[in-house]
C-alpha positions as CSV (number, residue, x, y, z in Angstrom):
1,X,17.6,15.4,-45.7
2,X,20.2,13.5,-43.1
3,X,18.2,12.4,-40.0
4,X,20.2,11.1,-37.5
5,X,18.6,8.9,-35.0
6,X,19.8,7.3,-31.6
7,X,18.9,3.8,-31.2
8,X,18.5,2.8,-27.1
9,X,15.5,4.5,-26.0
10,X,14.3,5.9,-29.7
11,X,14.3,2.7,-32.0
12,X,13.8,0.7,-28.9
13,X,12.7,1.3,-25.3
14,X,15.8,1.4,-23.5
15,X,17.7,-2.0,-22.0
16,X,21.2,-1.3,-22.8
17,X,23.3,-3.3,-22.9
18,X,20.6,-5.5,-24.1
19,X,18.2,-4.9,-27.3
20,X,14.8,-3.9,-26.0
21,X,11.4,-4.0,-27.2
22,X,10.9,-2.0,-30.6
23,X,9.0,1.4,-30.1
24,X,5.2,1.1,-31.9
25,X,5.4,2.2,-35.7
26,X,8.8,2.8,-35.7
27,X,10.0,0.1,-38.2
28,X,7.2,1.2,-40.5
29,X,8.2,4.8,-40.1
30,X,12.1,4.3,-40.7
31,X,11.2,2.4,-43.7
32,X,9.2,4.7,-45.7
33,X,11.7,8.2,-44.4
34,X,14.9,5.9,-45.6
35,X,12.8,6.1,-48.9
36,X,13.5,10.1,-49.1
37,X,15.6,10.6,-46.8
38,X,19.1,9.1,-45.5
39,X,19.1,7.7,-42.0
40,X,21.9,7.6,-39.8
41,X,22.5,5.7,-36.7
42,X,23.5,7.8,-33.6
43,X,24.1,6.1,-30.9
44,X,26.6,5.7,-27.9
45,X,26.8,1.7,-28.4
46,X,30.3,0.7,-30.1
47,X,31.4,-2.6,-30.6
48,X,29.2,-6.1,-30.8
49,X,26.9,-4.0,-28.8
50,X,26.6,-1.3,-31.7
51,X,26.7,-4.2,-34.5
52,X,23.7,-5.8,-32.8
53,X,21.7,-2.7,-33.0
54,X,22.9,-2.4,-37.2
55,X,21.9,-5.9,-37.1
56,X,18.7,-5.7,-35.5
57,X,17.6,-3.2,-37.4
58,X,18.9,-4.5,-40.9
59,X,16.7,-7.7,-39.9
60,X,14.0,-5.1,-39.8
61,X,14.5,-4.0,-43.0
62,X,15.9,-0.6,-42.6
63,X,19.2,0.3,-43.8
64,X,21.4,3.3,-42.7
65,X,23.0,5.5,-44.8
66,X,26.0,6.0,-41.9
67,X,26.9,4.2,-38.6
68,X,28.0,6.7,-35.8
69,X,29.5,8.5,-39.1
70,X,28.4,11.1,-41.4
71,X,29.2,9.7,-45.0
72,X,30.3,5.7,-44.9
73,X,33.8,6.3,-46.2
74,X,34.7,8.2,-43.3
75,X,37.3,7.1,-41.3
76,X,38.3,7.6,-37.7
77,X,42.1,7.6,-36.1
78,X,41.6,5.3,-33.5
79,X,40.5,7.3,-30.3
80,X,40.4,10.5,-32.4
81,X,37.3,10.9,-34.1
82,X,34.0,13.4,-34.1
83,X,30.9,12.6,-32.0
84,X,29.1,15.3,-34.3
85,X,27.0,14.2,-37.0
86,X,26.4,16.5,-39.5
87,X,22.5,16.2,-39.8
88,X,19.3,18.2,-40.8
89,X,17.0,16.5,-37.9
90,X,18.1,14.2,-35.1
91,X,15.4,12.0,-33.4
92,X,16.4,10.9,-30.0
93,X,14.6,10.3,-26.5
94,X,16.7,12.9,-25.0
95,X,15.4,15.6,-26.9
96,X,14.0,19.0,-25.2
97,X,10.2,18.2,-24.2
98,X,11.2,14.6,-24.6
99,X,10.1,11.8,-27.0
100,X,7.3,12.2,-29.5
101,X,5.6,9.3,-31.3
102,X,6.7,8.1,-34.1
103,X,3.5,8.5,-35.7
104,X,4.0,12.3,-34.4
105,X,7.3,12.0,-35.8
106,X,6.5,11.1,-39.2
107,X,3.5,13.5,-40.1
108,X,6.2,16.1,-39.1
109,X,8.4,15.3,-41.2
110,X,6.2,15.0,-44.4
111,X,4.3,18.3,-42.9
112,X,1.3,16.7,-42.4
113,X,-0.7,17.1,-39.4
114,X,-2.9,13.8,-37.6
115,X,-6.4,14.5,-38.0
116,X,-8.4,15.8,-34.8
117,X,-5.1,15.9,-33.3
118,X,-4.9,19.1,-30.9
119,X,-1.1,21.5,-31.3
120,X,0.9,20.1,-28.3
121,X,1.3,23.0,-25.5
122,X,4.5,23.2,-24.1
123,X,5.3,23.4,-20.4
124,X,5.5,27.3,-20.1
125,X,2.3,27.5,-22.3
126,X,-0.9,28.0,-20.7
């Protein structure tokens, strides 16, 4: 499976332009998905500011698959290239119902389910 995951806000609590603080578990948890799965880096950052976050994270041990791209080969016209990753799952901050844990994240993933943990309502759910 291609995961595509943003970095500001998702890998780390958000301080852009700066790196912040890493999210709890979520070194541990990109380490054993980049086992099965391959992990790409989505984020907005470009530049030094988007090599610091490759960077950061390679000194973390976890290595993606694709930068910003959707295979590594792929190359980009400059100022004409696709946002779009082609992905199975993306993991961002942003998302609908907003951030999950990355424990949370995880035992989704693998299908397995925290024990004594309660199904999440939604907010139209009573």
């Amino acid at each position: 499976m291609k995961i595509a995951i943003d970095f500001d806000g998702t890998i780390v609590e958000d301080n852009y332009p700066s790196i912040g603080k890493p999210k709890m578990f979520v070194f541990e948890t990109l380490r054993e998905l980049q086992k099965k799965h391959e992990l790409i880096l989505w984020t907005c950052r470009q530049g030094r500011y988007l090599q610091e976050a490759v960077d950061f994270c390679e000194k973390n041990n976890v290595h993606f698959y694709a930068v910003n791209k959707n295979f590594p080969e792929e190359e980009y016209e400059e100022g004409n290239f696709m946002r779009k990753i082609d992905a199975d799952m993306f993991i961002d901050d942003r998302n609908f119902g907003g951030f999950v844990s990355w424990s949370e994240i995880y035992q989704s993933i693998n299908g397995e389910k925290p024990k004594g943990e309660k199904k999440k309502k939604w907010f139209w759910q009573k």
